[in-house]
C-alpha positions in Angstrom: 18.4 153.1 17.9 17.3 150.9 14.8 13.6 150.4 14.3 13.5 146.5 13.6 11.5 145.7 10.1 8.9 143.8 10.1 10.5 140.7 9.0 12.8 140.9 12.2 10.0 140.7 13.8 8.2 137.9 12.2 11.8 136.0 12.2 11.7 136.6 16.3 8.5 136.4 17.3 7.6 133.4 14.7 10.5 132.1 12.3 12.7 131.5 15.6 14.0 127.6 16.1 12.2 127.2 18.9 8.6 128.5 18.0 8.9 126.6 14.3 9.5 123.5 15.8 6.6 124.1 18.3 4.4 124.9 15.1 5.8 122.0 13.1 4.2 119.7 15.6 0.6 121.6 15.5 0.9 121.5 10.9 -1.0 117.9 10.9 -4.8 117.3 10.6 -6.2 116.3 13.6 -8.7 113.1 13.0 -10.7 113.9 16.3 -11.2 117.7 15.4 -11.5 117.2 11.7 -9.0 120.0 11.1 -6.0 121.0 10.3 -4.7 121.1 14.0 -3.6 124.8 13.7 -6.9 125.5 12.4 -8.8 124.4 15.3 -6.3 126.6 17.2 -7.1 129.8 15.5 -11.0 128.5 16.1 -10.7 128.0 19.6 -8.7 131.4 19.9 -11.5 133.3 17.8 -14.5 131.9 19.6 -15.4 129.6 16.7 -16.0 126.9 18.5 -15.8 126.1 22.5 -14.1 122.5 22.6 -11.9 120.7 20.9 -9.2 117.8 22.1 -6.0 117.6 24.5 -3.7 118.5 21.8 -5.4 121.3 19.9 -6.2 122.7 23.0 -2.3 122.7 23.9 -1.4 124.0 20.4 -4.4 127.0 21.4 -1.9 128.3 23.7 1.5 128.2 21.5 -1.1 130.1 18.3 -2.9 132.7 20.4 0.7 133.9 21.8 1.7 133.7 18.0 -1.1 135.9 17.0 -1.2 138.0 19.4 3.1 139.2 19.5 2.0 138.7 15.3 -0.5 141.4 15.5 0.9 143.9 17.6 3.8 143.9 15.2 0.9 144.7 12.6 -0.9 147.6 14.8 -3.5 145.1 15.0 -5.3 144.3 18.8 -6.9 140.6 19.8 -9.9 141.9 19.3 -9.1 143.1 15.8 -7.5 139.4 15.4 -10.7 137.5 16.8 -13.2 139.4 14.5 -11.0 138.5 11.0 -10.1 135.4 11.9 -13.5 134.3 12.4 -13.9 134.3 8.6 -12.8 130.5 7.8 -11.1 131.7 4.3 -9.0 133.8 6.5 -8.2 131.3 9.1 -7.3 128.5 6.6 -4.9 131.0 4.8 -3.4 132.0 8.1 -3.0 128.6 9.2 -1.3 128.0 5.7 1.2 131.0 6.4 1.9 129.7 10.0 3.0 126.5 8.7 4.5 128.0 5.7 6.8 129.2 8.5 7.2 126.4 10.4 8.5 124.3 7.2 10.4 126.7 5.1 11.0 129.9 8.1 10.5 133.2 7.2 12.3 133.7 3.9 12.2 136.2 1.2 10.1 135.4 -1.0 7.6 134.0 1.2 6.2 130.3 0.7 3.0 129.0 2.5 2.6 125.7 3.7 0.5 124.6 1.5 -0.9 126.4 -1.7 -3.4 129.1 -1.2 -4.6 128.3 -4.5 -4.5 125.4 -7.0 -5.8 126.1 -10.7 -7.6 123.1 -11.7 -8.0 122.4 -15.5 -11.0 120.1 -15.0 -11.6 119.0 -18.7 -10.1 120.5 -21.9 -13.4 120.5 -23.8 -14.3 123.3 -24.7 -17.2 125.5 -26.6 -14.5 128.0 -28.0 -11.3 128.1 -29.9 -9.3 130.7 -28.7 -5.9 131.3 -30.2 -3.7 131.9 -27.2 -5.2 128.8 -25.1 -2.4 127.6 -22.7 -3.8 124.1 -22.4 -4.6 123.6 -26.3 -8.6 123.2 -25.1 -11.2 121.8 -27.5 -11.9 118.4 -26.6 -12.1 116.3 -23.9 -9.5 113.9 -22.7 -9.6 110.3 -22.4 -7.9 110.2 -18.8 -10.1 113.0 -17.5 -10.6 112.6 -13.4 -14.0 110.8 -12.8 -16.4 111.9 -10.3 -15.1 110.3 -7.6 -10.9 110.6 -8.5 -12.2 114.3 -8.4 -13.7 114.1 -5.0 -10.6 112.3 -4.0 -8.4 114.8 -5.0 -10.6 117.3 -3.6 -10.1 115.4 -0.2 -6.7 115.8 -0.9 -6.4 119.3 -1.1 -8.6 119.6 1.9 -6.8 117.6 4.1 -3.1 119.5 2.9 -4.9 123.0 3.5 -5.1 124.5 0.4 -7.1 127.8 0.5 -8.8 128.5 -2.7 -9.7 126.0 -5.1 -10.3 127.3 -8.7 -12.3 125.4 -11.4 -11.2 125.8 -14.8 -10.5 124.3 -18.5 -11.4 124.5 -21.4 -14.4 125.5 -19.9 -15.7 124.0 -16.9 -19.2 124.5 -16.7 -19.3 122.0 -19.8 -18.5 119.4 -17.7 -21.2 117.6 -16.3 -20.7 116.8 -13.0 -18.8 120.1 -12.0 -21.6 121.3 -9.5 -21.2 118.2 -7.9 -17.6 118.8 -7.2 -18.0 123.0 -6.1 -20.5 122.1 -4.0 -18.5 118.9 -2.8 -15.3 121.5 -2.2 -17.6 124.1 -0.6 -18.6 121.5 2.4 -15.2 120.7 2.3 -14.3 124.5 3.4 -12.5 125.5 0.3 -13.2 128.7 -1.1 -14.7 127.7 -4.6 -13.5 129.9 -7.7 -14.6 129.2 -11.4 -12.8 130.4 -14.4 -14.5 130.8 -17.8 -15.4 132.1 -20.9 -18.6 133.4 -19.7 -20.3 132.7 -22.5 -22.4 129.7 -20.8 -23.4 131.9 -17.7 -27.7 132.3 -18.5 -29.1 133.7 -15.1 -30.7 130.1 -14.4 -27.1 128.9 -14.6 -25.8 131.7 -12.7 -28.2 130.5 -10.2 -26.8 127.3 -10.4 -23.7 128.2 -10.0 -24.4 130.3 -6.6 -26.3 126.8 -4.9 -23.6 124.9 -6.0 -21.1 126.9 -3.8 -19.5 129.2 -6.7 -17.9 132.4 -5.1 -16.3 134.0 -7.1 -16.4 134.3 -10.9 -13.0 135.2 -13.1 -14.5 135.8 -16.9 -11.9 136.2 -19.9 -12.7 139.2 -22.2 -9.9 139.7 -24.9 -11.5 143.0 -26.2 -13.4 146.5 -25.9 -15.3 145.7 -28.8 -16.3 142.6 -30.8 -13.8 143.1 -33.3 -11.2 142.1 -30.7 -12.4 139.7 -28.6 -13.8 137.7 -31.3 -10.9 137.3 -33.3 -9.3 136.1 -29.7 -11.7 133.4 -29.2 -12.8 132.1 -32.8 -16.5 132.2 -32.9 -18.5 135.1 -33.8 -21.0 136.3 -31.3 -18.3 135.7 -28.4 -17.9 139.3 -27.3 -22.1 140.0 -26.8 -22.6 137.0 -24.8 -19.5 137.2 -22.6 -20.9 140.8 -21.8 -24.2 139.6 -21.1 -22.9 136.9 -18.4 -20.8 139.3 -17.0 -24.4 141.3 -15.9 -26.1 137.8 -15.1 -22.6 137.1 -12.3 -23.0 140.4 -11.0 -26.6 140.1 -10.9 -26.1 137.5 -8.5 -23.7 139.4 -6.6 -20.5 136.8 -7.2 -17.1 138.5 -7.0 -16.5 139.0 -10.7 -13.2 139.2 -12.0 -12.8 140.2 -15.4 -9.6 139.1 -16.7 -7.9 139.9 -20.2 -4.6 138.1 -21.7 -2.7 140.9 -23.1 -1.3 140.8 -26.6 -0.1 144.0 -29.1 -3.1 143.4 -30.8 -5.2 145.2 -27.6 -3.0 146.4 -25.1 -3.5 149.8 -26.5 -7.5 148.4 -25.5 -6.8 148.4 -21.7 -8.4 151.3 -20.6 -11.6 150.9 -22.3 -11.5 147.1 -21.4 -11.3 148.0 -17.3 -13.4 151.3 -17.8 -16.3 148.4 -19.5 -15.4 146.1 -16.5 -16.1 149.3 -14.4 -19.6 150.0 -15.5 -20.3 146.1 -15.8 -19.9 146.0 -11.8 -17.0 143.8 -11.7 -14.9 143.7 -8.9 -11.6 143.4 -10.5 -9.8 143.7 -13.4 -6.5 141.2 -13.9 -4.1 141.5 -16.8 -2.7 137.8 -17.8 0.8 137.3 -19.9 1.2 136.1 -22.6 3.1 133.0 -22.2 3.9 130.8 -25.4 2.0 127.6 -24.4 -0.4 125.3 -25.7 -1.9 127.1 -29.0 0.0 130.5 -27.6 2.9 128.8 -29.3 1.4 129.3 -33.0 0.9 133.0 -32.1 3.9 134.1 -30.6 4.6 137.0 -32.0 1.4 138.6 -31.0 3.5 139.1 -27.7 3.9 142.5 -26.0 7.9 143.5 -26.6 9.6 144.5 -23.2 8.9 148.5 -24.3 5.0 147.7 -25.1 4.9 145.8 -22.0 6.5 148.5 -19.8 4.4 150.9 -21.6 0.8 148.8 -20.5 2.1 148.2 -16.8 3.0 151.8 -16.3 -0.6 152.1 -17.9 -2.1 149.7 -15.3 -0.4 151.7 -12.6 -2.3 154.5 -13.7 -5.4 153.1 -13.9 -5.1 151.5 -10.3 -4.3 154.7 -8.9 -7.4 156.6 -10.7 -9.9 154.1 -10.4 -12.8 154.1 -7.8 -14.8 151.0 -8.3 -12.6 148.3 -10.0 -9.4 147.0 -8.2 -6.6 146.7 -11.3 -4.2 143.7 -11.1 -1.5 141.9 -12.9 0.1 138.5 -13.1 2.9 140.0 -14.0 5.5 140.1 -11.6 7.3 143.5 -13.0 3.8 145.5 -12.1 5.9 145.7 -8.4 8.6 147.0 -9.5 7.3 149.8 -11.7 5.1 150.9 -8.6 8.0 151.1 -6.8 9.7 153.1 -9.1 6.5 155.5 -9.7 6.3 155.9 -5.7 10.1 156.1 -5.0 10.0 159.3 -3.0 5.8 158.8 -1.2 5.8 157.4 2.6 3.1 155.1 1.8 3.4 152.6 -1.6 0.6 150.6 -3.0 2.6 147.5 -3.6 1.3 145.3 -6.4 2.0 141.8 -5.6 0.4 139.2 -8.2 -2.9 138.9 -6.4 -3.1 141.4 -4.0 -2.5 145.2 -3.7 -1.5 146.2 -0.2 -0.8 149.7 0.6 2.6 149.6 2.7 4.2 152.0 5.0 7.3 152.5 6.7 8.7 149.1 8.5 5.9 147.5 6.7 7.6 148.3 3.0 9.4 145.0 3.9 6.7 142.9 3.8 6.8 143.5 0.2 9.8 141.2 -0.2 8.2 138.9 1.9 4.8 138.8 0.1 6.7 138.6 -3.2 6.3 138.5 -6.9 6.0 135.3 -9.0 3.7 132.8 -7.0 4.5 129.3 -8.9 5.5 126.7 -6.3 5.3 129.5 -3.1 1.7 130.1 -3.3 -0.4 128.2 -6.3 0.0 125.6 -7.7 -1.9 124.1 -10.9 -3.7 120.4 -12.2 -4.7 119.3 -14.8 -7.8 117.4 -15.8 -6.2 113.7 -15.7 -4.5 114.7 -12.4 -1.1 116.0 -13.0 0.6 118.5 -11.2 2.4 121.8 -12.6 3.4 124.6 -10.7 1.2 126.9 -12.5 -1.5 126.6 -15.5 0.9 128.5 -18.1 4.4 126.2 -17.1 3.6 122.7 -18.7 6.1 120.8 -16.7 4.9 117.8 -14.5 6.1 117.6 -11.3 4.0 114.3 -9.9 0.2 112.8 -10.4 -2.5 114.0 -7.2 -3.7 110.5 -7.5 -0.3 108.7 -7.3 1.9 110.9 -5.4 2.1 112.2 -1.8 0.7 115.6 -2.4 2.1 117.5 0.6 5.2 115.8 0.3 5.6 117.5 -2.9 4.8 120.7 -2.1 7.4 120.4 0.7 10.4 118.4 -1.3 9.7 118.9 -4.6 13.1 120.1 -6.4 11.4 122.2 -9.2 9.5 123.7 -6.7 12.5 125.1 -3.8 14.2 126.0 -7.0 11.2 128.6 -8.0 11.2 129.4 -4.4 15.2 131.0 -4.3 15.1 134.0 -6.4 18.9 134.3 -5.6 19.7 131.0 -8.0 18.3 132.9 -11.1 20.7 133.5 -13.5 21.9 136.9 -14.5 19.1 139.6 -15.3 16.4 138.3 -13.1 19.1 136.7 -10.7 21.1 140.1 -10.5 18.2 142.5 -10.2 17.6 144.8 -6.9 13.8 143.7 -7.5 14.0 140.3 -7.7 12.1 139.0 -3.9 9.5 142.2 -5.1 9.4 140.0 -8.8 11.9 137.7 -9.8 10.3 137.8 -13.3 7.7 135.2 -14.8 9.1 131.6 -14.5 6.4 130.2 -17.1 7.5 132.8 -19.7 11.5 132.1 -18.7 10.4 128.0 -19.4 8.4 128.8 -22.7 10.9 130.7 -24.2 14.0 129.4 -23.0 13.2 125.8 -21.4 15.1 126.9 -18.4 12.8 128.0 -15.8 15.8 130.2 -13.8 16.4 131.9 -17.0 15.7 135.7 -17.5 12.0 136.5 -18.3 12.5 137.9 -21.6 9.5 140.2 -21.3 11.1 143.0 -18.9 12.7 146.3 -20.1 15.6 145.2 -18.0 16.2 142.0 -19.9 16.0 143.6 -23.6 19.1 142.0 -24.9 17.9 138.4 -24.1 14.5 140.1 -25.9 16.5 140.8 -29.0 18.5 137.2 -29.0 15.3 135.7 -29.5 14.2 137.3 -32.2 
């Protein structure tokens, strides 16, 4: 007798016509509970909170069913449920993947219903002058978001059901009023993320930063050594003060992400950069692309070739394997598949996908399609600092303005966006390959190089000959 996969499951128990239109009913805020309605659902199912109105109560009964048939496809018992799902970060990004359901069904890749996480480029100014900057940082814009067009789009975000909202630039914590908008998104519910240089982070602005809502800390180091780094980010002195503020943030017990954009120039640096991160106390360690944007496009052939880059994710792969006390990530959406190829023959895979590194087994090796590779337009989204949309930080192409367009209407109808979402209309390399729901390739790197976001990612081993066209 077959064993039903786990997306079976999901597709009966939750993707089925019935149960999506149920859910599609329950995907609204609701103005009495000041929620999203499935929200107060998973709340009132939890323990969270004892009341809430006629129709939240109503969609209580349709969600704890869903969780609960969910779950046991999972292993996972109510009680198991009640206790994660108490944690409002998890029951926000739940609610987003119930409704992700309900509006697009349970497809391969997976997209939420709304984005778990939009990158916000909040000014461009900037203390630095890195060479690869996607968003050509130094100075601040004219049409930079006031205070209070940044509260309104903060609303906005709330209100859709974004997840995690992430501050960055240029560098953020040069802009004035930025505590006044993470602490505004922290009462708002939002799981507040800054991204930065670092170099800015003294421990009376770390301390700042942790009353002003701040969670969790991503700081850019480009190098093992000052040599490197500082050659990356123009100014001399960079690489002993971005070390420093990496102590002050773990001092104050953020989660610290160290993250490094990898170039030829210090791949061959990785493992000294993550085994630094290590002893620094940082939580994880991410490897960015390259991706020829902003100033990235006056240094594009520091780029990794498809060999150097197979060469550093097989590298990574090792390193995530050996390491203890650092978690080691990737943006890039081939990381998958070379763990899948290293772990072809073990019952249980650690799956890299983007953001998260779940160790899957048996009908749950599925759920790897599911969870999927490239996240632009399925699960993140970006904005910049005068308000316009892109669906990610490195893939400059405007897809509406946060102050003059229907946000969630985007997210839903957007063109650009259900085109990143269908992995089977890539053309040939990425659209052909057996790995393309595990990776699908990077669509910022297909658009830099090839202004055709469906096109090949010219990075990957498997797409050398597009590689060698280009050059």
């Amino acid at each position: 007798m077959k064993t039903a996969t786990t997306i079976e499951v999901l597709k009966a128990t939750i993707g089925n016509p019935v149960t999506r239109t149920a859910l599609k009913g329950m995907s609204k805020y609701c103005e009495k509970d000041n929620k999203n309605r499935i929200e107060v659902a998973i709340d009132l199912f939890t323990g969270t909170r004892d009341t809430a109105c006629f129709s939240c109560k109503a969609a209580e009964k349709i969600i704890s069913r869903v969780l609960i048939k969910g779950g046991a496809a999972f292993g996972r018992n109510q009680n198991d449920l009640k206790e994660k799902f108490r944690d409002p970060r998890w029951a926000r990004g739940l609610s987003s993947v119930i409704r992700g359901i309900a509006l697009f069904g349970v497809t391969k890749p997976f997209t939420s219903g709304a984005p778990f996480q939009v990158v916000w480029d909040v000014t461009t100014a900037c203390n630095l002058h890195c060479k690869h900057c996607y968003s050509n940082s130094g100075k601040k814009q004219k049409d930079e978001l006031t205070t209070e067009q940044a509260k309104t789009a903060i609303d906005i975000f709330d209100l859709a059901g974004v997840t995690i909202l992430a501050f960055s630039g240029g560098e953020p914590l040069v802009r004035p009023d930025i505590f006044q908008l993470t602490k505004y998104a922290q009462k708002k519910g939002l799981y507040v993320a800054l991204a930065t240089n670092g170099t800015l982070i003294t421990p009376a602005k770390a301390q700042e930063m942790k009353d002003a809502g701040i969670q969790f800390v991503q700081i850019s180091l480009d190098g093992a050594n000052a040599e490197t780094h500082d050659a990356f980010r123009g100014i001399e002195g960079a690489f002993n003060k971005t070390i420093e503020r990496i102590k002050n943030s773990v001092a104050k017990k953020f989660f610290v992400e160290v993250s490094t954009t990898v170039t030829r120039h210090n791949y061959k640096e990785i493992p000294a950069i993550i085994d630094l991160s290590e002893k620094l106390g940082a939580d994880w360690f991410m490897a960015f692309n390259f991706v020829p944007t902003g100033r990235g496009k006056n240094v594009i052939k520091t780029d990794l070739t498809p060999h150097q880059r197979e060469e550093m994710l097989k590298m990574l792969w090792h390193e995530l394997k050996t390491r203890k006390h650092i978690n080691v990530l990737s943006i890039a959406p081939q990381f998958a598949r070379v763990a899948l190829e290293k772990e072809a023959k073990e019952n249980e895979k650690i799956i890299p996908t983007h953001f998260y590194n779940p160790s899957l087994s048996g009908k749950l090796m599925d759920l790897a399609e599911f969870i999927g590779g490239c996240g632009a337009g399925r699960f993140y989204m970006a904005m910049r600092s005068n308000g316009d949309l892109e669906p990610c930080v490195f893939f400059p192409l405007k897809i509406g303005n946060i102050l003059k367009d229907d946000f969630e209407d985007l997210w839903i109808h957007n063109p650009v966006l259900n085109d990143l979402r269908n992995k089977d209309i890539l053309t040939d390399g990425c659209g052909t390959c057996d790995y393309r729901y595990y990776c699908g390739g990077c669509r910022a790197r297909a658009y830099g190089y090839l202004n055709n976001y469906l096109s090949p990612d010219p990075g990957c081993i498997r797409n050398q000959k597009v590689y060698e066209d280009l050059i």
